[in-house]
N, CA, C and O atoms as a CHARMM CRD file, in Angstrom:
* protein
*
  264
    1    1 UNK  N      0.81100  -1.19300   0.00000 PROA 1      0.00000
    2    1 UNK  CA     0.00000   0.00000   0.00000 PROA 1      0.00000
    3    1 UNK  C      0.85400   1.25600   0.00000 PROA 1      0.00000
    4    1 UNK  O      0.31000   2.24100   0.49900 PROA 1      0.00000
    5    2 UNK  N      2.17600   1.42200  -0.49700 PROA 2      0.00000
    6    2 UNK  CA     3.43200   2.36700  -0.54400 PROA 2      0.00000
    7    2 UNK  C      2.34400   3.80100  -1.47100 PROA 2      0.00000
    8    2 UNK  O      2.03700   3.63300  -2.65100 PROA 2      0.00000
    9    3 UNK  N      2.10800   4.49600  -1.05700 PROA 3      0.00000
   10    3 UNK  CA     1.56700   5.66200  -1.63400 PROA 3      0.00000
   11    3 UNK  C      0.36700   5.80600  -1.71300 PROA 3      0.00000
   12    3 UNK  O     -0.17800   6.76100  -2.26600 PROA 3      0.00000
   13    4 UNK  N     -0.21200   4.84800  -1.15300 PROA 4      0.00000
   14    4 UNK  CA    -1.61500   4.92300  -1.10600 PROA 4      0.00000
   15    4 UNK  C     -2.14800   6.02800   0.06800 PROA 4      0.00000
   16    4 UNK  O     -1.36900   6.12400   1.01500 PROA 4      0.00000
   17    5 UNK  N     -3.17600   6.74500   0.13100 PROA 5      0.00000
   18    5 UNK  CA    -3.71800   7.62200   1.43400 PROA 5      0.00000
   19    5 UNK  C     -4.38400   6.67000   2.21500 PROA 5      0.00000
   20    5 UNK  O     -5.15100   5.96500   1.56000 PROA 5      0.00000
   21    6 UNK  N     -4.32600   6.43300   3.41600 PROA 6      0.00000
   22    6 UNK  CA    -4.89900   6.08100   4.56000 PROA 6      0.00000
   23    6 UNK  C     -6.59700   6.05800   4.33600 PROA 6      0.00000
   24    6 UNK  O     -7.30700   6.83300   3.69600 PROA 6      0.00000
   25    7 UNK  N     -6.94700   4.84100   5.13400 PROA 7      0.00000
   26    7 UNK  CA    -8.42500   4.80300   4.75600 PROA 7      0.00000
   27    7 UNK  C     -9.11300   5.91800   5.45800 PROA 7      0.00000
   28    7 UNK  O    -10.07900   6.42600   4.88900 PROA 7      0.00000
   29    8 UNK  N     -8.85900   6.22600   6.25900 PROA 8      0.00000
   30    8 UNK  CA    -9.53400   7.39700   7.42900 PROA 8      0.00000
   31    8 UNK  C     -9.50900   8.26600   6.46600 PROA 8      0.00000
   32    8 UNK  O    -10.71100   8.23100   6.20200 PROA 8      0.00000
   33    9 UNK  N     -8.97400   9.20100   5.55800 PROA 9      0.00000
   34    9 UNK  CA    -8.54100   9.79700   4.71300 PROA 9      0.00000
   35    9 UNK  C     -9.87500   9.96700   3.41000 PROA 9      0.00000
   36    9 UNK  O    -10.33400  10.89400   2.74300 PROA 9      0.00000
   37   10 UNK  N    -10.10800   8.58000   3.54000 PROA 10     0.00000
   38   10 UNK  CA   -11.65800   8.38300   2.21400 PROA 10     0.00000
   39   10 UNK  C    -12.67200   8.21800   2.61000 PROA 10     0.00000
   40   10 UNK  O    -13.57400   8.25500   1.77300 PROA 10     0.00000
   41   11 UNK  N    -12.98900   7.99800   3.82000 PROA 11     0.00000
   42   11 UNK  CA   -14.13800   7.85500   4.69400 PROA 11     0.00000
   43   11 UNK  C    -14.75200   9.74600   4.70100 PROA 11     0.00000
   44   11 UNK  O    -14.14100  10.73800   5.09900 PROA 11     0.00000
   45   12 UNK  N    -16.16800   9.63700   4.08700 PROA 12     0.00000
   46   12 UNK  CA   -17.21400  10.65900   4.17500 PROA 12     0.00000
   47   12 UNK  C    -19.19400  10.39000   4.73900 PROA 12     0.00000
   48   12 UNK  O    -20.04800   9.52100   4.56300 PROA 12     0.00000
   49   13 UNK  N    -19.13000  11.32000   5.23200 PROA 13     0.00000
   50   13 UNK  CA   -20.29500  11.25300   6.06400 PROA 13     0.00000
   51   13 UNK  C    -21.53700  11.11500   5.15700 PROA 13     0.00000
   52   13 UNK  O    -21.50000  11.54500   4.00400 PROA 13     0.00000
   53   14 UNK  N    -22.60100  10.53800   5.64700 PROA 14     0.00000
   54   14 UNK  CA   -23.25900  10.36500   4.91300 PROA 14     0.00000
   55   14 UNK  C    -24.33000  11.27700   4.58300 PROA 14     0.00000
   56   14 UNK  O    -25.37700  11.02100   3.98800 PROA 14     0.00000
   57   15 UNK  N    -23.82300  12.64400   5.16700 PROA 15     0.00000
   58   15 UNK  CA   -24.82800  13.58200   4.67200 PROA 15     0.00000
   59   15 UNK  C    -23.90200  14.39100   3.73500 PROA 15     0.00000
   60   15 UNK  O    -24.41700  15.44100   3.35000 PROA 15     0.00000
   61   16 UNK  N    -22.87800  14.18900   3.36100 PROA 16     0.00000
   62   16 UNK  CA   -21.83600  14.12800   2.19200 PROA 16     0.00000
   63   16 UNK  C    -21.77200  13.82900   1.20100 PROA 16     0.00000
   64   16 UNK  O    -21.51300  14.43400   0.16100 PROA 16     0.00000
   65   17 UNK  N    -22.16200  12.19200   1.57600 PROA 17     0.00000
   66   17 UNK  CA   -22.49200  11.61500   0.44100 PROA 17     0.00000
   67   17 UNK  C    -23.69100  11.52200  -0.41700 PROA 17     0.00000
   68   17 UNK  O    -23.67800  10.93000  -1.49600 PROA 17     0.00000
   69   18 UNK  N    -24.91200  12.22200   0.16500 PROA 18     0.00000
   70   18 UNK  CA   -26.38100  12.45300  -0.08900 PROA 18     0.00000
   71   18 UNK  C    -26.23300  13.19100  -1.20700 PROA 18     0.00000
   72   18 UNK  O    -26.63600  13.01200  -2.35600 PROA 18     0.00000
   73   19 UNK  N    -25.23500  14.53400  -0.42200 PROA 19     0.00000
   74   19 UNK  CA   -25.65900  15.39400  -0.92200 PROA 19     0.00000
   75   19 UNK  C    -24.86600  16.11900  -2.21800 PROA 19     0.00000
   76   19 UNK  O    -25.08000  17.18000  -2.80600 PROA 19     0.00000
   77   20 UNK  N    -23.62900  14.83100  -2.43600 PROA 20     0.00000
   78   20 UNK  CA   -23.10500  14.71300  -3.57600 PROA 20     0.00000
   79   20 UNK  C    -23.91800  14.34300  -4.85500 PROA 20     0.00000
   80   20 UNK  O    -23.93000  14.83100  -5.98500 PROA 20     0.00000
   81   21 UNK  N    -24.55800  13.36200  -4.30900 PROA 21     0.00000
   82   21 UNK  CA   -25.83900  11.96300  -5.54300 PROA 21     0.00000
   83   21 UNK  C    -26.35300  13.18700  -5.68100 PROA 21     0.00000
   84   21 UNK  O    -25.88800  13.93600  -6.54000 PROA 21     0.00000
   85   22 UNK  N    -27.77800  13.73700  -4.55400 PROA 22     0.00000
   86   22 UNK  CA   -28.33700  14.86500  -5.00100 PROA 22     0.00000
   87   22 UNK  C    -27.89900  16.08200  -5.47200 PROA 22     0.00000
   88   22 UNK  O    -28.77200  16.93700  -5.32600 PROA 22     0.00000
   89   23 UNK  N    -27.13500  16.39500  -5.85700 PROA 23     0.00000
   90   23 UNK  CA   -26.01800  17.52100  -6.90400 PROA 23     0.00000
   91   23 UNK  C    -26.73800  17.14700  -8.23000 PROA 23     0.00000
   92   23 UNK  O    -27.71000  17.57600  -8.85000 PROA 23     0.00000
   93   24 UNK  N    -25.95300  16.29200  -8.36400 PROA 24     0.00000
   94   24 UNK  CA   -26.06100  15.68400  -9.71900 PROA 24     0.00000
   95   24 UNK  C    -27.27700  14.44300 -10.16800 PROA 24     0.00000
   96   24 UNK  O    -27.32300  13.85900 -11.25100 PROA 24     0.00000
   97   25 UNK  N    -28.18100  14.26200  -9.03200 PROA 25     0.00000
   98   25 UNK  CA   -29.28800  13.32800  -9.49900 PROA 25     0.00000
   99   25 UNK  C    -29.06100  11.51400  -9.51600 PROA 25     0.00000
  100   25 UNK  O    -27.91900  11.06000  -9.58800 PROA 25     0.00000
  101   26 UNK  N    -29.86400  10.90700  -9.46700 PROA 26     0.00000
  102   26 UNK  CA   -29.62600   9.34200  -8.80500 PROA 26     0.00000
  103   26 UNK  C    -30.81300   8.77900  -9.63400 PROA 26     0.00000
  104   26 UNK  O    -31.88100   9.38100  -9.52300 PROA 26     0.00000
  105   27 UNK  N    -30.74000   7.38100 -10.69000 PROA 27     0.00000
  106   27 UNK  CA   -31.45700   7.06700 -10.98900 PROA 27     0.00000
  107   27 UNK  C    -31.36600   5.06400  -9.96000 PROA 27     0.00000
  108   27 UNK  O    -30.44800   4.34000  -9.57500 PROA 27     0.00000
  109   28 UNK  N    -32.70000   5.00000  -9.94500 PROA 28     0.00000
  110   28 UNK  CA   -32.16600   3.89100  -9.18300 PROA 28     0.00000
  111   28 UNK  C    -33.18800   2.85700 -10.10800 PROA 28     0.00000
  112   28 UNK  O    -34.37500   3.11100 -10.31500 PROA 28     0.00000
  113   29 UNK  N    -32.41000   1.53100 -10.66400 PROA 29     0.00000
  114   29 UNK  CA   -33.66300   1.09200 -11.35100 PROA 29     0.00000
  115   29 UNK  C    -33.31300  -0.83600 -10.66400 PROA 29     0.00000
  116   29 UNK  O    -32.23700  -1.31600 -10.30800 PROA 29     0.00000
  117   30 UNK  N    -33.96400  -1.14500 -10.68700 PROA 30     0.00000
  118   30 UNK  CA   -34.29700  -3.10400 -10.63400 PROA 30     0.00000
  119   30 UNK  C    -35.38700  -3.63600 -10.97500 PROA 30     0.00000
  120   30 UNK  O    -36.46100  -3.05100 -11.11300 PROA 30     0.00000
  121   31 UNK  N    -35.14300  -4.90700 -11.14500 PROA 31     0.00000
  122   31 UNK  CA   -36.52300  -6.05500 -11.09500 PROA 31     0.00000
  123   31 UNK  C    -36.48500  -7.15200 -10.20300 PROA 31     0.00000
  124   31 UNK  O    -35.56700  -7.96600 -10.10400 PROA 31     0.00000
  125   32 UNK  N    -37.64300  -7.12000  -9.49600 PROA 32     0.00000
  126   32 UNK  CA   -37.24400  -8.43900  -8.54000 PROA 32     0.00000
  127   32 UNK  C    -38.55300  -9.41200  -8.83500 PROA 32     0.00000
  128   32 UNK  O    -39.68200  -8.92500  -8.89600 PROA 32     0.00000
  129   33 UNK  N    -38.27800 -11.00600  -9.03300 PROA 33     0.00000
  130   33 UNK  CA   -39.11800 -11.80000  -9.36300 PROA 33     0.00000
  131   33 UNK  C    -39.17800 -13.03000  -8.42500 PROA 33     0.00000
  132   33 UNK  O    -38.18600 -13.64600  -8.03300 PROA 33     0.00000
  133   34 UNK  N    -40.70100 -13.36400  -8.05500 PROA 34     0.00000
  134   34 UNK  CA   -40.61400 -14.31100  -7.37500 PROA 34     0.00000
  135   34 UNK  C    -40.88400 -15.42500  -8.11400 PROA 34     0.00000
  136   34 UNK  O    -41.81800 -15.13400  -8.86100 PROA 34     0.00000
  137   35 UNK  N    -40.52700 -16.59200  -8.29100 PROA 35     0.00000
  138   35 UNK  CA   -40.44700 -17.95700  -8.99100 PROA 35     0.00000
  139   35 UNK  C    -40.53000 -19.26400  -8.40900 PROA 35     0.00000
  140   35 UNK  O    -39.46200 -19.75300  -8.03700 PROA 35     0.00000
  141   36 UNK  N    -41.11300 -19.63400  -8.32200 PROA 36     0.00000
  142   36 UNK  CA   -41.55100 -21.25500  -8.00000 PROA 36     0.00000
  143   36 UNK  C    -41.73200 -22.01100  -9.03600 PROA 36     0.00000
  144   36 UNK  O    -42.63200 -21.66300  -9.80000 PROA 36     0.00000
  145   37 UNK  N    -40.83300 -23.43100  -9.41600 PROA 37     0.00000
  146   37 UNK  CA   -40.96600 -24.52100 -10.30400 PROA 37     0.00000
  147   37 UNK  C    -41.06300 -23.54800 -11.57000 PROA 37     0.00000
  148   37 UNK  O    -42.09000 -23.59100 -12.24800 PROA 37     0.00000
  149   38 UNK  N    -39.96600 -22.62200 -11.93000 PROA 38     0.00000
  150   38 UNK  CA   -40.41300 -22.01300 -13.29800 PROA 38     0.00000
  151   38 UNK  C    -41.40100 -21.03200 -13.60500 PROA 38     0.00000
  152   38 UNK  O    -41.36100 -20.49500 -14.71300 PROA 38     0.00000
  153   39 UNK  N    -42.28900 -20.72000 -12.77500 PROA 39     0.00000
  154   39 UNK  CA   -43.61900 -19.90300 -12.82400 PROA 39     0.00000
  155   39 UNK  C    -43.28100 -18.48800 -12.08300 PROA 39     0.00000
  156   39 UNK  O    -42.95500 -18.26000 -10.91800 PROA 39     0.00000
  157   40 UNK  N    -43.42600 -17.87200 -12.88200 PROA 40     0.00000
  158   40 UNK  CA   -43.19600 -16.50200 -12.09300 PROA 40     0.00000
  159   40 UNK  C    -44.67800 -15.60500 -11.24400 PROA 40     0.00000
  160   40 UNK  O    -45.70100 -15.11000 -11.71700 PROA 40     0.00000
  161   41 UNK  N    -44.23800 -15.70200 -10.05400 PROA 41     0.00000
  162   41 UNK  CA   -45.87200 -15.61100  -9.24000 PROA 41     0.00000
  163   41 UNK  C    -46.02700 -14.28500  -9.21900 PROA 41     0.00000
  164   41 UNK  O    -47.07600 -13.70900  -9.50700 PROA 41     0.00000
  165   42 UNK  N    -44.60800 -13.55900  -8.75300 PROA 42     0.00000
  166   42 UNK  CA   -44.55200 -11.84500  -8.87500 PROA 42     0.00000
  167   42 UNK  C    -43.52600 -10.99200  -9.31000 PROA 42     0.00000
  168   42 UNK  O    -42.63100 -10.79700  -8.48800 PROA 42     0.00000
  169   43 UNK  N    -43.46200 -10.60800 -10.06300 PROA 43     0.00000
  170   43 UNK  CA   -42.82900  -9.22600 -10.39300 PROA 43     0.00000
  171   43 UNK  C    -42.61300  -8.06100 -10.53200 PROA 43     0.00000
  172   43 UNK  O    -43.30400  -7.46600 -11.35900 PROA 43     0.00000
  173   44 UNK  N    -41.49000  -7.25300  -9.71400 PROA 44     0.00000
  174   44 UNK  CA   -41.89100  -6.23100  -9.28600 PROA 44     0.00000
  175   44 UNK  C    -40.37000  -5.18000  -9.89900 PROA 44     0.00000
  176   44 UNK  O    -39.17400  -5.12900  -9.61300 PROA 44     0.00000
  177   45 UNK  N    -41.14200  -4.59200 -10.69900 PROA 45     0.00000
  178   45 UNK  CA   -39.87700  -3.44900 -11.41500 PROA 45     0.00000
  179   45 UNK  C    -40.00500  -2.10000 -10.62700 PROA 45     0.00000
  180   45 UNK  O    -41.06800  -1.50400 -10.45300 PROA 45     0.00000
  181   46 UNK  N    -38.90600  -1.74400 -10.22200 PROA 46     0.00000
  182   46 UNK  CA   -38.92700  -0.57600 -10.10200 PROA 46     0.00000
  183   46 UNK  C    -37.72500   0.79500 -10.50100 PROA 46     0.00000
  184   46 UNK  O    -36.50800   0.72700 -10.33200 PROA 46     0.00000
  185   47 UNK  N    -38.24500   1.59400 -10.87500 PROA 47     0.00000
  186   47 UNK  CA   -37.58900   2.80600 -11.55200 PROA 47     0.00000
  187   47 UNK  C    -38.04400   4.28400 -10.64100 PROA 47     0.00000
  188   47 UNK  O    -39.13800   4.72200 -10.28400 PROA 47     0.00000
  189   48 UNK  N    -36.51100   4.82000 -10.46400 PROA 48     0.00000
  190   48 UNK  CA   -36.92000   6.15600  -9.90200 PROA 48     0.00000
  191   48 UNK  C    -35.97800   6.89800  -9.92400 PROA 48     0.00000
  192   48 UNK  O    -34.92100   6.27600  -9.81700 PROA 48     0.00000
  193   49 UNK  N    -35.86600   7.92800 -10.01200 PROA 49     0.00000
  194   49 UNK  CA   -35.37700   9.31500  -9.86700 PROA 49     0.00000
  195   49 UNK  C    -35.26000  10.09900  -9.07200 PROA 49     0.00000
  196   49 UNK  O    -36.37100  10.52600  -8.75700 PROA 49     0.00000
  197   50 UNK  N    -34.04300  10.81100  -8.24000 PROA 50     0.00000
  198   50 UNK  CA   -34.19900  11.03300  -7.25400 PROA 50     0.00000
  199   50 UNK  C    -33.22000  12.54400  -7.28800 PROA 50     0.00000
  200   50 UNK  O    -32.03100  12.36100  -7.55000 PROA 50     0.00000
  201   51 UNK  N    -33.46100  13.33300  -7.15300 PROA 51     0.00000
  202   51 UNK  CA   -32.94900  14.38700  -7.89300 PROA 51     0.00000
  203   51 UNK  C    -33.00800  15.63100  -6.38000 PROA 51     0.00000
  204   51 UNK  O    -33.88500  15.63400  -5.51600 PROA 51     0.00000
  205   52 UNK  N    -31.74300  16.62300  -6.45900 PROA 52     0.00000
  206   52 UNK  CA   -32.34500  18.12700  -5.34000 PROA 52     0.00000
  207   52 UNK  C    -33.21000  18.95300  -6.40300 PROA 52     0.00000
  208   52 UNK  O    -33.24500  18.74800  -7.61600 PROA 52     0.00000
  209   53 UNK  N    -34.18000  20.33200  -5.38700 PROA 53     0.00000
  210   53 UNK  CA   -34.89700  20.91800  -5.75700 PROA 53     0.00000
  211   53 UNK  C    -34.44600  22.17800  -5.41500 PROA 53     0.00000
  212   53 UNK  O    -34.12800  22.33800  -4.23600 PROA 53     0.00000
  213   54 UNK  N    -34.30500  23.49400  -6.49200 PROA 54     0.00000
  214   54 UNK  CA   -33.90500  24.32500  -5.94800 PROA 54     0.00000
  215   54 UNK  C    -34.68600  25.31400  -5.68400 PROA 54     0.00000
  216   54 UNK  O    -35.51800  25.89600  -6.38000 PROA 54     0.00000
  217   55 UNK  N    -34.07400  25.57000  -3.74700 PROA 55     0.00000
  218   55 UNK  CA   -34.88500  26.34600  -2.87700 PROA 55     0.00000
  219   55 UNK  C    -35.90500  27.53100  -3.37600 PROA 55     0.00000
  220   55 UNK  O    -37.03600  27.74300  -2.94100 PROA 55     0.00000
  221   56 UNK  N    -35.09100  28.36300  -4.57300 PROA 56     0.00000
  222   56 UNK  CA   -35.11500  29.43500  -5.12300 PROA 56     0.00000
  223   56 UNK  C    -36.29700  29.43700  -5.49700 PROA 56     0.00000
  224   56 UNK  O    -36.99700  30.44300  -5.37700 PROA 56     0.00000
  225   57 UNK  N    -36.83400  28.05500  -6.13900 PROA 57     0.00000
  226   57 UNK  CA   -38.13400  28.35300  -7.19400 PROA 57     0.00000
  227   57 UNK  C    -39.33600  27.87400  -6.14300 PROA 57     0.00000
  228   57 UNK  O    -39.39000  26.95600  -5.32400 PROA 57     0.00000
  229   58 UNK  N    -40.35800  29.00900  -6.57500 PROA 58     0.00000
  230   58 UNK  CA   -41.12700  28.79800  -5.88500 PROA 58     0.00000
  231   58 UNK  C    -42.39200  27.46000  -6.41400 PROA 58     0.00000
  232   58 UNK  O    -42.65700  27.09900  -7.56100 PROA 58     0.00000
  233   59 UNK  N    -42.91100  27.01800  -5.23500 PROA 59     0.00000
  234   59 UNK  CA   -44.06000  26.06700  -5.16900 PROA 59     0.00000
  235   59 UNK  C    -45.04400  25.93600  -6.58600 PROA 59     0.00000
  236   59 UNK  O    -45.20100  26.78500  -7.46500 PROA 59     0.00000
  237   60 UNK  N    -45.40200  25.11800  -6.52300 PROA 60     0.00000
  238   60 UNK  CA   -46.54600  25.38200  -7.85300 PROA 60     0.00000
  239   60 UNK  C    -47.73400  25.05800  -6.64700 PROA 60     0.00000
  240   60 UNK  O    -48.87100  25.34300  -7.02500 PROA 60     0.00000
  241   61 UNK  N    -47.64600  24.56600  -5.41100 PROA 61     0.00000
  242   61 UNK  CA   -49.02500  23.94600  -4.44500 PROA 61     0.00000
  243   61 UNK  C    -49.26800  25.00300  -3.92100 PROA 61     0.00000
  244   61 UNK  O    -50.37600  25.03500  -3.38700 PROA 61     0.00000
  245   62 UNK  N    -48.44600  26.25400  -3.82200 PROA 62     0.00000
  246   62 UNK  CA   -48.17200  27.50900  -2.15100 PROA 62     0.00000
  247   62 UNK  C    -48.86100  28.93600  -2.87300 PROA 62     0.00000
  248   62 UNK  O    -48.41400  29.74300  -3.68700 PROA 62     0.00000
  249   63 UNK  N    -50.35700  28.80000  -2.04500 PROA 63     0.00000
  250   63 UNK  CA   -51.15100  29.68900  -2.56500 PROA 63     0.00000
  251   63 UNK  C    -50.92900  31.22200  -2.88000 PROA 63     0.00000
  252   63 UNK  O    -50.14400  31.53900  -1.98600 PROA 63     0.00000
  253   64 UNK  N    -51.14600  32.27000  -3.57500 PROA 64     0.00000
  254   64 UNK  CA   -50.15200  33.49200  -3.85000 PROA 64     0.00000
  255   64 UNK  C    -50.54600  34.20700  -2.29700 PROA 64     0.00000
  256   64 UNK  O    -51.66200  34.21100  -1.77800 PROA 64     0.00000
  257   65 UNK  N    -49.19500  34.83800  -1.70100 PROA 65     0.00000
  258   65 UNK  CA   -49.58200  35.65100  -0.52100 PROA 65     0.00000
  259   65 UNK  C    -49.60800  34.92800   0.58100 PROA 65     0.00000
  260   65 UNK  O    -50.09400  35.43100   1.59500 PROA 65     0.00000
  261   66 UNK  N    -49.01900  33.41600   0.60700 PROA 66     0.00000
  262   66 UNK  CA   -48.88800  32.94600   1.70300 PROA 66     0.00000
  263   66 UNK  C    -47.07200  33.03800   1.73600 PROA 66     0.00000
  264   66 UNK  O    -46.45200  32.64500   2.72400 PROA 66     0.00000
């Protein structure tokens, strides 16, 4: 490990690391299947997006004058 940095060194918090993904946006996708003897009983895909919002812009729900 001659030049390598120390692990303490790469270790970041995990509101660090949140808020790195949310910078730049997180797609998270899988499929999970349940199967017995060949038969698939359930399947369950999921896809999502997970993105920051900036503070700046206002609401489309936040009635005018509140």
């Amino acid at each position: 490990m001659t030049g390598d940095r120390p692990l303490s060194a790469e270790r970041l918090s995990l509101v660090d690391l949140l808020d790195r993904l949310l910078a730049g946006g997180v797609v998270i996708a899988g499929d999970i299947t349940l199967r017995i003897a060949d038969v698939d009983l359930v399947r369950v895909n999921l896809r999502a997006l997970i993105g920051s919002v900036d503070a700046r812009l206002s609401s489309p729900w936040e009635e005018n004058g509140t």
